[in-house]
Each structure stands twice: as structure tokens, then as C-alpha cells.
N, C-alpha and C positions, 0 to 999 in steps of 0.2 A: 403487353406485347401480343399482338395478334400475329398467326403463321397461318398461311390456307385455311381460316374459318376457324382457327382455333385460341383462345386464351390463356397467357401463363402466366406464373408468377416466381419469385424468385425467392428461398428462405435458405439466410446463410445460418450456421448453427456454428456456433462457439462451443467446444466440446473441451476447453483445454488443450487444444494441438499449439504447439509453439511456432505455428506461424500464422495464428489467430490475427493477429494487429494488419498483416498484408493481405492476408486472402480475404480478411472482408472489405479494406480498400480496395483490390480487386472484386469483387465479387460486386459491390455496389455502383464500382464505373461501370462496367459491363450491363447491371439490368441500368443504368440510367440510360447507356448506347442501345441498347434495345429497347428503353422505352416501355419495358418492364418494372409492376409494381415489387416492389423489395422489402422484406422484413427480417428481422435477426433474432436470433434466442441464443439464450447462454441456459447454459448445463453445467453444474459443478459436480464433480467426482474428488476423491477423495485422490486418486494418483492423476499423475503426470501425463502426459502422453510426448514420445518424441519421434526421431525419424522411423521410419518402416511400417508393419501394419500393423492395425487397431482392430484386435477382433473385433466382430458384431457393430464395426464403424456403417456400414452401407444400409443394415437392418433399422441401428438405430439413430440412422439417419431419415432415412424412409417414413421410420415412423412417429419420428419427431414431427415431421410435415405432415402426417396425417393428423396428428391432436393441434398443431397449431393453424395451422389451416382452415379446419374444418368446414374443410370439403365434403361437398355432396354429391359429387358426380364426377368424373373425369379419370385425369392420368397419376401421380407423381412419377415422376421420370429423375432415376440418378443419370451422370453419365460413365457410368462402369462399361470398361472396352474388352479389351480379347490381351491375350499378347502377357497377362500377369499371371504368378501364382495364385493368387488369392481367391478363397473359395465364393466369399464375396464379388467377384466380377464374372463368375460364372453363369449357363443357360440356367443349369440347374440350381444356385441359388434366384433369378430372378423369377421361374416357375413358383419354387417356394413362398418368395417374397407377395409375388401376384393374387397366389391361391390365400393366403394372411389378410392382405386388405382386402381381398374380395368376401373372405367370412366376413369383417369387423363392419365392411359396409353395406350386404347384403346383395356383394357383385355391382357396386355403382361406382367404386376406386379402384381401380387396377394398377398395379405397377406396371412402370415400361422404361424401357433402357435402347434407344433409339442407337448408340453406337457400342452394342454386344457384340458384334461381330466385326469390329472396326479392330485395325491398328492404332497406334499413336500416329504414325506416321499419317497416317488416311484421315486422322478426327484433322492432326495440325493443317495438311493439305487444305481440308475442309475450311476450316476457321480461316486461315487465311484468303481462301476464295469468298469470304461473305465480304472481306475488306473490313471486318473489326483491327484493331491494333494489336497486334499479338505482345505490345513493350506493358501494357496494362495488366496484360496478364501476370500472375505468380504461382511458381510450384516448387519454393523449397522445401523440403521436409524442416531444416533447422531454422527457418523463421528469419534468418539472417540477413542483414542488408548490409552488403551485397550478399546475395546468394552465397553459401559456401560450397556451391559447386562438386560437393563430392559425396552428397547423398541421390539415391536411387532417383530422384526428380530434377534434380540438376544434371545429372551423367544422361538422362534422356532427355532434356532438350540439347545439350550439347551436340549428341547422336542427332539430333535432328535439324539441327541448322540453327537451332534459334538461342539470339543471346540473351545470357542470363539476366 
């Protein structure tokens, strides 16, 4: 996928979340519609992970991408927004996160978080203006088919207009 001169790639991580099976069939229609290179890794922990948040999920996501990657120059970019609790979608954790890869690569990997200061609302806006399928997309927390509709990712697309 090239954007204005630039090159990405797409690595879904399998951490154990119980809606592993959908977000990576999501995840890999999406870099296919962008036309985006795509890869996957799995990570085994010894617990569970279920609805709500994953400490240290954004950290060690980030740098999951960095060792699989291995990248020598450029971005990783999550898309952590504005509008949550979580310490992880913070300026102040992606300063952290930035200054981390930029020791390990010598200032030649930087993190970047293109919609930090975004709403949900503004990223879905967004997304729907590029003309991708928003039916492709997934965000239950409980992994269920159909959505069960009543964890913190289904109650915000609902809020949003868009069916589950």
C-alpha cells in the first residue's frame, strides 16, 4: 500500500483475545482492499484475555511489530484515538512509546498514532469517506457471531450508526 510516497504493511497479532478468528478475517480483507502486504503472529500467554482492557496491549503490540518486522527505518503506527480511558491511547503514552523505539533503533523507528487526537466518531466518518466497506470490519470484544452487542465495542458502534 502506498499513501503520498509512503510504504505500509499490515501485522495482525494473535494475543489470545477472543475475537482472534474475526479480527483477523478482518484485518486481512482490509490490507487485501488496500492492497497492502499482511502478516500474522501468534503469542501464547498463559491467561485468557476477554472484553475490556489488556494492560500493556498497545506497548506490546508496537513491539511486537518491531521484532517481526524488522524494520529499519520508518513509522509503526497503532491506531489509538482520543475519547478512552486508557493510558495506552494517550499523547503521553505514545511520547513514551516513540522515545522506546527510537533508543532500540538508533532514532530510525518511531512511533506514530495518526488518529490521537481523533474521535470514533471522526476516525468512522473518516473510513467511511475513503469508500472501504465498513460491513468488513469487526469490533466485538466477545468474539461472537453475531456480535453480542453489549460490550464497550458494540455499544459504540451502535452510538455510531453502524450495524453490528
Amino acid at each position: 500500500m502506498q499513501e503520498r510516497g509512503l510504504q505500509a504493511s499490515c501485522l495482525f497479532v494473535d494475543y489470545g483475545q477472543a475475537a482472534v478468528a474475526h479480527e483477523m478475517q478482518s484485518s486481512a480483507t482490509l490490507a487485501k482492499l488496500l492492497g497492502a502486504e499482511y502478516s500474522a503472529v501468534r503469542a501464547i500467554f498463559p491467561n485468557a484475555f476477554g472484553s475490556g482492557e489488556v494492560v500493556g496491549r498497545n506497548a506490546f503490540l508496537a513491539l511486537a511489530g518491531l521484532m517481526v518486522s524488522q524494520i529499519n527505518t520508518g513509522s509503526i503506527a497503532l491506531g489509538i484515538h482520543a475519547g478512552t480511558r486508557y493510558y495506552d491511547c494517550t499523547p503521553g503514552f505514545l511520547t513514551s512509546l516513540d522515545r522506546l523505539l527510537a533508543e532500540y533503533t538508533d532514532g530510525r523507528v518511531r512511533a506514530a498514532a495518526p488518529f490521537i487526537s481523533w474521535s470514533k466518531r471522526r476516525i468512522f466518518e473518516y473510513y467511511v469517506g475513503t469508500g472501504l466497506p465498513i460491513e468488513v470490519t469487526y469490533s466485538c470484544e466477545a468474539g461472537t457471531q453475531p456480535p453480542c452487542g453489549a460490550c464497550a465495542s458494540c455499544l459504540d458502534r451502535k452510538a455510531l450508526g453502524c450495524n453490528l
